[in-house]
N, C-alpha and C positions, 0 to 999 in steps of 0.2 A: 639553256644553261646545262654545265656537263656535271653530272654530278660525280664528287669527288672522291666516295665511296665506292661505288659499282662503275663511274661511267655511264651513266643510264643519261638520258637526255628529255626523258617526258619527268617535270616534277608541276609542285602548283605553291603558290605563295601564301606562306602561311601569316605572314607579318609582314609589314612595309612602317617604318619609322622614317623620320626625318632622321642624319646625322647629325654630328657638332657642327656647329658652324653653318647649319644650312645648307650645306652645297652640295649634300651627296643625300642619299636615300639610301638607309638599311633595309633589305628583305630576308626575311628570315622564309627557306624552303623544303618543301617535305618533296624527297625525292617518290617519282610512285613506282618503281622498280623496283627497292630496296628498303621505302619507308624510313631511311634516316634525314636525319635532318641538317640544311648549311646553311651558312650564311653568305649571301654577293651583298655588295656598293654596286650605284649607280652614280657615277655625275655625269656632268654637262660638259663637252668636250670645248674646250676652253683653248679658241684658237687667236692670239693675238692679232693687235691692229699694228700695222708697222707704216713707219716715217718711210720717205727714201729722202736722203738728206742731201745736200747739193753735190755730194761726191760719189754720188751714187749709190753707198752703202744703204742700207736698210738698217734700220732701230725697233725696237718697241715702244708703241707710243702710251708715253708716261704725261697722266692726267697732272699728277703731280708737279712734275717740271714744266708743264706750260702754267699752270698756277703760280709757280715759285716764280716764274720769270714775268708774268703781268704781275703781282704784288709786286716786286722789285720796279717796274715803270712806274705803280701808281703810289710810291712811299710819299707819306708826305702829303699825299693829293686829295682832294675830297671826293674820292671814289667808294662807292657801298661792294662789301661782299658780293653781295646780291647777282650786280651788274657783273664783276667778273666770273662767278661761274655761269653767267648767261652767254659769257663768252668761251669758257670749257666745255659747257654742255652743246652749245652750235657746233664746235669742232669736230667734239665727238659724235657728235647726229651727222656730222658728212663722209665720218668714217665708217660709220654703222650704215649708210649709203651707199658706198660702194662694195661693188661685188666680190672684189679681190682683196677687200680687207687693208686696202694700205692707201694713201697720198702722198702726195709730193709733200715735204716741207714749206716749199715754195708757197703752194696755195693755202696751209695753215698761216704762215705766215703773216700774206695779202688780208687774207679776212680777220684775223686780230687786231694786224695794224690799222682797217677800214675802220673796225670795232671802236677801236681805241680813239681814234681821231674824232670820231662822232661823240665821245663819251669824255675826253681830258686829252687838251691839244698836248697841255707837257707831259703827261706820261707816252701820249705818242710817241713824240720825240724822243723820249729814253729810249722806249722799243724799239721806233726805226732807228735809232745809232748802231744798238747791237744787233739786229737785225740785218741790216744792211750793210755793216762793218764800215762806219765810213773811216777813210783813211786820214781826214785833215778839214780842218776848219769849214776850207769850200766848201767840202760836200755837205757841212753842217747847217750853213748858210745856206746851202739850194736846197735844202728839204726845209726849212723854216719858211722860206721866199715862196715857197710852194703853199705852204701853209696859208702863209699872209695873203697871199693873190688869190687862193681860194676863199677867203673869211671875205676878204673887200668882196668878191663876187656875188658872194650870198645879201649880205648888207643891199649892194647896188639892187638885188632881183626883189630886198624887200622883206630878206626871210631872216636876216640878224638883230 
């Protein structure tokens, strides 16, 4: 650290405090060149996780808005808090996974929607609508039909 007085560059720490807020660390330094004294911050270099979204743009991924958008599937629904940040907190552990700090949309997507289907078939269904944008009734019907032929399968193997 350059000290701001002389420029000298050998000092030693004389204080270390926590900041406001936690995020930073105050050290209070005595330069040994000159004997006066300054003050640095340290934080944690704080580099976001980013979406790439179907258009290719990249975002920051907002814990928030994946939250706001499962509450919005499960209104109404008898789903616990609980469960859905187990499904923020997954998301977020596969982003904290990879190396380059970012995922597809696409595979956040797959794995809430898996989430959700295991946890409340009708709020799946809200998710995959907006999700998967359907366009018209059909396509509403084929992800329900999908639904139902998966529920009889499980029943038939014994596990419903």
């Amino acid at each position: 650290m350059r000290c701001p007085f002389c420029g000298g560059i050998e000092d030693r720490v004389v204080d270390s405090r926590e900041g406001k807020g936690g995020d930073t660390i105050r050290r209070r330094r005595e330069c040994l060149a000159c004997q006066k004294r300054f003050t640095s911050y340290e934080r944690i270099e704080d580099i976001p996780f980013m979406v790439i979204k179907r258009d290719g743009k990249r975002e920051i991924f907002d814990r928030g808005k994946l939250m706001a958008g499962l509450l919005k599937a499960v209104e109404k629904r008898p789903v616990g808090m609980a469960a859905l940040d187990e499904i923020v907190t997954e998301v977020t552990g596969m982003l904290h996974d990879t190396a380059d700090r970012e995922l597809e949309g696409a595979r956040i997507g797959e794995v809430v929607m898996n989430r959700l289907r295991e946890l409340d078939q009708v709020a799946y269904v809200r998710f995959a609508s907006v999700y998967r944008r359907f366009e018209d009734v059909s396509e509403f019907m084929e992800e329900l039909k999908g639904l139902v032929d998966r529920k009889t399968r499980q029943v038939d193997k014994g596990h419903g």
